[in-house]
Every structure is written in C-alpha cells, then in structure tokens.
C-alpha positions as CSV (number, residue, x, y, z in Angstrom):
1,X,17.8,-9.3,-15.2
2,X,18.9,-6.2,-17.5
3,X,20.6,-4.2,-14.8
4,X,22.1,-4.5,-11.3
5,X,21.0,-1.4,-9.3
6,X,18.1,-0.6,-6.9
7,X,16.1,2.6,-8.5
8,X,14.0,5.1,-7.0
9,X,11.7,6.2,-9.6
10,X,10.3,9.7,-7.3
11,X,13.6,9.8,-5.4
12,X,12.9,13.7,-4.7
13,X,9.1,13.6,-3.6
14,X,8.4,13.0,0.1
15,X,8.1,9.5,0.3
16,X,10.8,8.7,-2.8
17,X,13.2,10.9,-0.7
18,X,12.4,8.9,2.2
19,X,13.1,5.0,0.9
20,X,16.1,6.3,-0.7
21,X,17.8,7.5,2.6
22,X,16.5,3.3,4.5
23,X,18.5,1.8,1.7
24,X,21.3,4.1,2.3
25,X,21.0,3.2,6.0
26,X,21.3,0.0,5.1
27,X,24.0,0.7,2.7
28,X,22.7,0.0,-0.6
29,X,23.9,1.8,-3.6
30,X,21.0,3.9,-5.1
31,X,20.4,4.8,-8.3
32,X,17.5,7.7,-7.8
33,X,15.6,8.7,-10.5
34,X,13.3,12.1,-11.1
35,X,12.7,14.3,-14.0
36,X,14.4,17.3,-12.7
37,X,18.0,16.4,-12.8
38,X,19.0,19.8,-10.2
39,X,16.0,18.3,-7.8
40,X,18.3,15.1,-7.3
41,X,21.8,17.3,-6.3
42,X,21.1,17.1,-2.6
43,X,20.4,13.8,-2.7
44,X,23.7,13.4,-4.8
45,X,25.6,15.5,-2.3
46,X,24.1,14.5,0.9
47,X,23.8,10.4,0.6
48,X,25.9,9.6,-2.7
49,X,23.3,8.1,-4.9
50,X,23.9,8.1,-8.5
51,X,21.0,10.4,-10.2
52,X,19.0,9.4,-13.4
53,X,16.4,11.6,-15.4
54,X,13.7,10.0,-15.8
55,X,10.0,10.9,-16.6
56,X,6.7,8.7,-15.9
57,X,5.8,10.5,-19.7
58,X,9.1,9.5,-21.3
59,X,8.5,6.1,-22.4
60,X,12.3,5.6,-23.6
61,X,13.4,7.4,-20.2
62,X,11.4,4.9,-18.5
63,X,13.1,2.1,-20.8
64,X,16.9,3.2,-19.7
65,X,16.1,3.2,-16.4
66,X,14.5,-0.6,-16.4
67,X,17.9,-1.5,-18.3
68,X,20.1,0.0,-15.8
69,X,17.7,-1.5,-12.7
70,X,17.7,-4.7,-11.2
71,X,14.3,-3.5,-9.1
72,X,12.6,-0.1,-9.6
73,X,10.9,1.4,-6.7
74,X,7.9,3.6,-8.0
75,X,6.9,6.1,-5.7
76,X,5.4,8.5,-8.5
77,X,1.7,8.8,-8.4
78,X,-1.5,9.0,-8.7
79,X,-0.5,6.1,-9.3
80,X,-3.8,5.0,-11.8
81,X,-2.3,8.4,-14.1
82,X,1.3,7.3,-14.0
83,X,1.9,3.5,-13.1
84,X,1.6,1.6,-15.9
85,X,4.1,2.8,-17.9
86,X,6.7,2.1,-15.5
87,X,5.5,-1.3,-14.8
88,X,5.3,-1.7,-19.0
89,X,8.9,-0.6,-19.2
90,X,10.2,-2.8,-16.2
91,X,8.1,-6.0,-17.6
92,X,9.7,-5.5,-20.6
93,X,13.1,-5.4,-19.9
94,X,13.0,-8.2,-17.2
95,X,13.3,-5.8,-14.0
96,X,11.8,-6.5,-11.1
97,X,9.0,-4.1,-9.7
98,X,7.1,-2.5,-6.4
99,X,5.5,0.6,-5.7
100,X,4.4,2.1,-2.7
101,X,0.7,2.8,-4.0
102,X,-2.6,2.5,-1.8
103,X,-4.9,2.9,-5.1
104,X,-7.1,-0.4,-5.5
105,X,-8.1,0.7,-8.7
106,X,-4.7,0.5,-9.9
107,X,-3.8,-2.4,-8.4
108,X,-6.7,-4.7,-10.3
109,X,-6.2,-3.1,-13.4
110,X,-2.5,-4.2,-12.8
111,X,-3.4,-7.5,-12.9
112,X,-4.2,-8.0,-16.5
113,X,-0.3,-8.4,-16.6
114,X,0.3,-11.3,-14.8
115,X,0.8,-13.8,-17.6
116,X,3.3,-11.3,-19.3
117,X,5.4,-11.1,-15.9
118,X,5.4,-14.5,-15.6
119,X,7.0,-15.3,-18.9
120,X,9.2,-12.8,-18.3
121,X,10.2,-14.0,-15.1
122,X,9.5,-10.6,-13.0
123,X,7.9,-9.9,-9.8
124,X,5.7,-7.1,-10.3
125,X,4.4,-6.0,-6.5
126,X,2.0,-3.2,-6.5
127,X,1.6,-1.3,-2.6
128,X,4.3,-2.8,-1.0
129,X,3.9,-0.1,1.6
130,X,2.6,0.8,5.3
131,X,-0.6,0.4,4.1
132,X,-1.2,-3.1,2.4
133,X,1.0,-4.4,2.9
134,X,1.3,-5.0,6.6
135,X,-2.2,-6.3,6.6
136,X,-2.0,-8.2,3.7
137,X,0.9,-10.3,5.6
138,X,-0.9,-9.8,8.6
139,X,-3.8,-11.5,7.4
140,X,-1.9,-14.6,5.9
141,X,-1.3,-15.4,9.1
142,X,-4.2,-14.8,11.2
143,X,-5.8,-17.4,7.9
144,X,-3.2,-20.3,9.0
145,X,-5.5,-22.9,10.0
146,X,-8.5,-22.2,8.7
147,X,-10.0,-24.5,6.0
148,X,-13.2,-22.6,4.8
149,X,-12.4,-18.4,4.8
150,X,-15.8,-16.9,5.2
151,X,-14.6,-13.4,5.6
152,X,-11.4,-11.2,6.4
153,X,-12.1,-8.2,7.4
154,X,-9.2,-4.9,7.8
155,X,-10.0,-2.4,10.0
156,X,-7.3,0.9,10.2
157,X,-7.4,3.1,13.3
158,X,-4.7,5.8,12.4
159,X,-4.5,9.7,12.8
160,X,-1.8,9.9,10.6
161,X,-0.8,13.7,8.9
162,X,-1.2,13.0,5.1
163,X,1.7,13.8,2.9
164,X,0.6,16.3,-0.2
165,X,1.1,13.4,-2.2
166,X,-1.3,11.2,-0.6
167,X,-3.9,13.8,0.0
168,X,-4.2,14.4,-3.9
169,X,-3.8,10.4,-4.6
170,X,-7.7,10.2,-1.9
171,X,-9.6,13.5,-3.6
172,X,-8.4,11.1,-7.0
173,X,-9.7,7.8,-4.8
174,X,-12.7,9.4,-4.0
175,X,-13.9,10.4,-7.8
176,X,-13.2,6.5,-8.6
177,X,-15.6,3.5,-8.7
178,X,-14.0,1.5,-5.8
179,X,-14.5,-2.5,-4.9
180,X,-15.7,-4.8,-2.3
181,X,-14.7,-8.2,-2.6
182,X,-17.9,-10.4,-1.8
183,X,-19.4,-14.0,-2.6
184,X,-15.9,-14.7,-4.3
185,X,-15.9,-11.5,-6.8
186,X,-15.0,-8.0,-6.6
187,X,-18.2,-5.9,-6.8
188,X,-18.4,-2.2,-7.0
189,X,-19.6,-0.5,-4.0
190,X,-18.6,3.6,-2.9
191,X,-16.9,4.5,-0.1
192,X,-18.4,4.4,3.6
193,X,-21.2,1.9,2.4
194,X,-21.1,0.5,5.5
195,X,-21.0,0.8,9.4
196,X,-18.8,-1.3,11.6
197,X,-18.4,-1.5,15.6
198,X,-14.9,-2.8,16.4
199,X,-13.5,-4.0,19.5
200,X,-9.7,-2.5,20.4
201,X,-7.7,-3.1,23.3
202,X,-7.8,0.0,25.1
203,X,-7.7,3.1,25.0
204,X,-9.3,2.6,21.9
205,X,-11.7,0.4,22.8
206,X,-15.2,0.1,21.0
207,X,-14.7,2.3,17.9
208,X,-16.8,3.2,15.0
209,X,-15.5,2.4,11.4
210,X,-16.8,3.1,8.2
211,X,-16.4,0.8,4.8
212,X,-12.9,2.5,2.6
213,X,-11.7,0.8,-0.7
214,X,-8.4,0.1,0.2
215,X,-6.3,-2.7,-1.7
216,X,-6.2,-5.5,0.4
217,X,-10.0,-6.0,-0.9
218,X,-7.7,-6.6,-4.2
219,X,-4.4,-8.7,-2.8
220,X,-5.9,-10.7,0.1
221,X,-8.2,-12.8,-2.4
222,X,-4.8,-13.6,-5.0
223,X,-3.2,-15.3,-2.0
224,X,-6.5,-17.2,-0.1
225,X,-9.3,-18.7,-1.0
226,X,-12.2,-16.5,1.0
227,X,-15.5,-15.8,-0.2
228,X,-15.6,-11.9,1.5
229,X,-12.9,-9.1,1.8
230,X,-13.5,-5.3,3.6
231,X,-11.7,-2.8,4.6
232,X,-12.3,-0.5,7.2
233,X,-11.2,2.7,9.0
234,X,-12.1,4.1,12.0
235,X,-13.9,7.6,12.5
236,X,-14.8,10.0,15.4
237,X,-18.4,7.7,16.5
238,X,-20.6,10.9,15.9
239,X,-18.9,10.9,12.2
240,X,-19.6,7.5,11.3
241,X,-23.3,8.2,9.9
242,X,-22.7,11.3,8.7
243,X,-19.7,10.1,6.8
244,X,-21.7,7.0,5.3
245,X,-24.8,9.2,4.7
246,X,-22.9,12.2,2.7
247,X,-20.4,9.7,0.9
248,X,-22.8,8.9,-2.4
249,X,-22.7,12.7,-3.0
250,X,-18.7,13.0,-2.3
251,X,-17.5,12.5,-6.0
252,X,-19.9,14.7,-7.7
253,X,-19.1,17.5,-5.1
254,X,-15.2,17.1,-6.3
255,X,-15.8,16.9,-9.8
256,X,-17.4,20.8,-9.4
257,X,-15.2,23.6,-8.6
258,X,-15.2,22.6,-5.1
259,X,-13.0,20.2,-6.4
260,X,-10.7,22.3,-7.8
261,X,-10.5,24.5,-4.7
262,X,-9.5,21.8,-2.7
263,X,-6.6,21.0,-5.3
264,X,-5.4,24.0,-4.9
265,X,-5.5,24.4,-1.2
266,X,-3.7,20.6,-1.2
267,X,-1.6,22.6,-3.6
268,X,1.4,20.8,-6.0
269,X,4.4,20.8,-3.7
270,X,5.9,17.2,-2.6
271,X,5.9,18.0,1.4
272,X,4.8,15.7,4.2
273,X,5.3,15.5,7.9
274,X,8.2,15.9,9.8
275,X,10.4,13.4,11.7
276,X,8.8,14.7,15.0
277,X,5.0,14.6,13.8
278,X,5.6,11.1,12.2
279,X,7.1,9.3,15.1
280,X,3.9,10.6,17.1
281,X,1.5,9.0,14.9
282,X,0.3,6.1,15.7
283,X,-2.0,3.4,14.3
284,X,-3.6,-0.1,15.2
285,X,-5.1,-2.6,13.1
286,X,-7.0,-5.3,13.2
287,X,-7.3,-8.3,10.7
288,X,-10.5,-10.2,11.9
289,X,-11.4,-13.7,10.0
290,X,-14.2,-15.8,9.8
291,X,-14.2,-19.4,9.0
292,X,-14.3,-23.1,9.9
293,X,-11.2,-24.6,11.4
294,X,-10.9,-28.1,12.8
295,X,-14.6,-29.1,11.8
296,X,-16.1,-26.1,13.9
297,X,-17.1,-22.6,12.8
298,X,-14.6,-20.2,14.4
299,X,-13.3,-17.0,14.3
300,X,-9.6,-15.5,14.3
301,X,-7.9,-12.0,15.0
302,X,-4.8,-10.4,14.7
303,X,-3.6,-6.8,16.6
304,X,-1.1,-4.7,15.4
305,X,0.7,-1.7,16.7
306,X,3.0,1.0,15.7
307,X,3.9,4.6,14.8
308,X,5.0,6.2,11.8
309,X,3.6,4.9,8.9
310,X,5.3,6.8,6.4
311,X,8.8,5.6,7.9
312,X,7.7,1.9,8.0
313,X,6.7,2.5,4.3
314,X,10.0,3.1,3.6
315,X,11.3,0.3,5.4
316,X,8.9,-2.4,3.9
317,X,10.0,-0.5,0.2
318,X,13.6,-1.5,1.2
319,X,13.0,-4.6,2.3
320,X,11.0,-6.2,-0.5
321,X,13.8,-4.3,-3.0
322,X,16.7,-6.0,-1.5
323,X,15.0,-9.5,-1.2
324,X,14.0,-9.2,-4.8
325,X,17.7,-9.2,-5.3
326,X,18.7,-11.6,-2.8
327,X,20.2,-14.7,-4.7
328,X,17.8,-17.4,-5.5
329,X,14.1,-14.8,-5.7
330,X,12.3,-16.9,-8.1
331,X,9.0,-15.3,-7.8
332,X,7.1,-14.3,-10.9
333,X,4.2,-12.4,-11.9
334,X,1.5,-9.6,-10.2
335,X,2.0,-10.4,-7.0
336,X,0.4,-9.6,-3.5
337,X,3.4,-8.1,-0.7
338,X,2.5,-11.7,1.1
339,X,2.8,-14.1,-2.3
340,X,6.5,-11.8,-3.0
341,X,7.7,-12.2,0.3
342,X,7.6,-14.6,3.2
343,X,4.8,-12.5,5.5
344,X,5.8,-13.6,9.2
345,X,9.1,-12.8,7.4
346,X,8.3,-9.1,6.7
347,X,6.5,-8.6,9.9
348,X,9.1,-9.8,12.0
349,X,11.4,-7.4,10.2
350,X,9.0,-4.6,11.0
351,X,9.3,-5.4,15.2
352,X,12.7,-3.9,15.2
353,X,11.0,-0.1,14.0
354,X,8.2,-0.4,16.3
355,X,5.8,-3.0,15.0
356,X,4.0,-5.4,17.4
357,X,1.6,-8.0,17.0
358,X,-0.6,-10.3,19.1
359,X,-3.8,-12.8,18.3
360,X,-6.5,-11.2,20.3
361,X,-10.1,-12.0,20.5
362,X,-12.4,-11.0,17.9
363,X,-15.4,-9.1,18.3
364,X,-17.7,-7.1,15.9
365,X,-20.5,-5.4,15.5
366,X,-22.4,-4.2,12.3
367,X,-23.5,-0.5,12.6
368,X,-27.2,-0.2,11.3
C-alpha cells in the first residue's frame, strides 16, 4: 500500500463532513481532503484532521492523495461525472477504495476495472453506504441455503429528507438509461416500469412500490448466482400508477428548462438534514428471494429496521475503511460491500446504531 492514512475525499460536503467526524469518534486519524483548503479549517480546528487539497479535476492532486492514503473514502459526486478518476488514481498507486455512491450506472461501468484491481491487489468498493449496501449484505443472507436463486427482490420504504447532494445525484439518475437484472443479464429498462404490492409488518402493512434502478440490481448478481434482480421503493398507493404512467416522459421533461429550474431550486450548496430530522427518519426494507432449497421450491425474506440513513452511511463508510486496513484484508478487485466485507459482519455492526433484522414471511403481489 503507498500510504498509511484514511482520506476523505468530500470531507467538507454534507455526507464527507459526516464520515469524517464516525472515524473521529472512533478515533481514527483523518486525513480530509477538498479543493478549497479554507472549507477544511473547521474541520482542522474542531476534530484535528490533517487537511489535503485535492480536486476530482486534478489528476496529479488526485495522485498525491492515493500516495499519502492507505483507503480513500469518495464522497464527491455525481458520482458517473467525477468517480473514475479517483478510483484511476487509487488503482494506480495500490490504495484501497469505497465510495458512498447510489448511482448503478456508475457502479457497472466501474466494473471494467476489475482485472486491473486485482493485479494491483486493491479492493475497489463502489456504494458502500445506507443504501446498498445494507441490502446487498442483507440479501447474502436471506440466499444462505438456497441452491437455485430464481429472484431477489429489494424493496425501500423510507421518507428520508434528501441531502442537496443526493437530490442533484436523482434529477442526474433520472436522465440516465438505468438496468434490471433479468434471465442472468442486465437489461435496460426506465424507472417505475413496474408495480409491486408488498407485505410489511405493521403499520406499514400492504404498501405500493414502484420499479427504481438502484445498485443492488448491479452488486447482488457479482456475489450469487440468480437469474433476476429488482429494486423497489415504496410510494403513497394513489402514486403508484401515476408515477409508473408519467415516468417514460420524466427524462425528456428534465433535459428542457424545467430541468434547469429544478437545478436551481435544488441549488449548489452542500446542506442536508439536521441531527433532529435525521434521527426521525425512518426506513424498512425488505429483501424477498425466490428459489429451490432442499429439493422444494421455496421462498425467503428478510426485514430490516432503522432510522437515519445518512448517519448509518457514515458508519458503514467507517467501517469498511478501517477493515480495509485491518491486518491481514486480502480482498482484491471491484467488489460488492458483501464480497469486501463479511455481511452478517457488517449488519451486526449496524444493531448497535439502531439496525434490526428478522426473517419474516414473504408475500408479494404484482401490481397490474
């Protein structure tokens, strides 16, 4: 490895800002990294990290920062815009590498340097975050025991408040060709193709959910063998065939100067919500799968609870950063969050800020 530290590559936007102060917590030396050096003198004063200019544009910025970094956290995005570079510079220099990115386009195109990593003997672990990653582990386990994977399907019930960040990394999402991953390939399909009735324990109970390209369409099928991956999140049930029947037209709508409108109103800045507002937003999830285990067609399901996504993303960013410099991390190449790092592992870690999870019984419905 060419350095020693932990980086945070974004250590002054909202969710940079946020992984930097849960490895302070847990008393890791930072090393946080942003192109504006007077940006990073709070951090500096406040929690004692060591600052580093860096630029996702600056190729040989990104270079010094992969030689001083034992693992670089990338929290700069859209990801699809800025990624690669950085994940060029740490393969290169034999760094270690996860971001906190929920772009499935990114994350395939990432793939096409696998072999490089590999030789090089770097993990590389795009969306190693609140979303992915939890059901990406989650679903490696609700798979144990199941010889033939029909189908794993991810279904998100969250009223989360959207950082800036994230609501300019969805408008991006929602211009993009996004993926379904069915008969054992990715195939392109739009957003909110399809319907879904799931089954929650109350009070959510039946809920509608509508087709989203998130990435676990792209990491579940690196770790098992199963012939269909979908995502899902749920919407208000009068929504649910409004939102599939407008979503063809979405992308063309922002691409006109609606588009740019809502830009602006999203606006440039690097704000998110507040301590209070994230501890009162809650999610479930559901992982369902579909298969044959012992001889017999069957069918599996794993519930999970919690609050605060954006603070469990900086936890599983911490996390997967200091096991990737634990002695004796071996693992090599693109990787899925549940092929870096053991998943009952990671989720176990999670219980102790809020994270439950149960089998439950699994019951869907396709919306027509």
């Amino acid at each position: 490895m060419a350095g020693t530290a932990i980086s945070v590559l974004g250590a002054t936007g909202y969710t940079g800002g946020l992984i930097v102060h849960e490895l302070r917590r847990r008393g890791v030396a930072v090393l946080a990294a942003a192109r504006n050096r007077d940006k990073l003198q709070p951090l500096v004063e406040n929690l004692g990290v060591e600052p580093f200019v860096a630029d996702v544009r600056d190729a040989a910025s990104l270079d010094r920062l992969a030689q001083r970094s034992r693992v670089i956290i990338n929290t700069v995005g859209p990801f699809v815009d800025y990624g690669e570079p950085v994940i060029r510079a740490a393969i290169s220099n034999g760094t270690h590498y996860l971001d906190t990115t929920g772009e499935q386009p990114f994350v395939k195109a990432m793939l096409a340097h696998d072999e490089w990593a590999r030789r090089q003997r770097v993990a590389v672990v795009c969306a190693q975050a609140f979303e992915v990653a939890v059901a990406d582990c989650a679903a490696a386990i609700a798979a144990a025991g199941f010889r033939d994977l029909a189908a794993i399907h991810v279904t998100y019930a969250t009223g989360a408040h959207p950082s800036q960040g994230t609501q300019r990394t969805v408008l991006r999402m929602l211009q993009s060709v996004g993926y379904a991953y069915r008969g054992s390939a990715w195939v392109e399909e739009r957003a909110a193709a399809s319907t879904r009735r799931v089954d929650f324990p109350p009070p959510l109970g039946w809920a509608a959910a509508v087709s989203f390209p998130s990435a676990e369409v792209i990491t579940i099928p690196r770790h098992l063998s199963v012939r269909e991956v979908r995502t899902f999140m749920v919407v208000p049930r009068f929504a649910a065939r409004l939102v599939s029947a407008a979503a063809p037209s979405v992308g063309a709508l922002l691409r006109t100067p609606l588009g740019r409108l809502a830009r602006r109103v999203i606006g440039e800045g690097t704000g998110g919500p507040d301590v209070a507002t994230r501890a009162g937003d809650a999610f479930h999830l559901a992982i369902d799968v579909r298969g044959v285990r012992a001889g017999a067609a069957a069918s599996g399901r794993l519930l999970l609870r919690g609050h605060d996504p954006y603070g469990l993303t900086a936890v599983i960013a911490a996390y997967g950063a200091q096991q990737m410099c634990a002695a004796g991390y071996d693992r090599a190449g693109v990787l899925a969050p549940a092929s870096a790092f053991a998943p009952r592992a990671l989720l176990d870690h999670l219980r102790q800020f809020g994270l439950t999870y149960e089998a439950g019984a699994s019951e869907t419905k396709r919306g027509t």
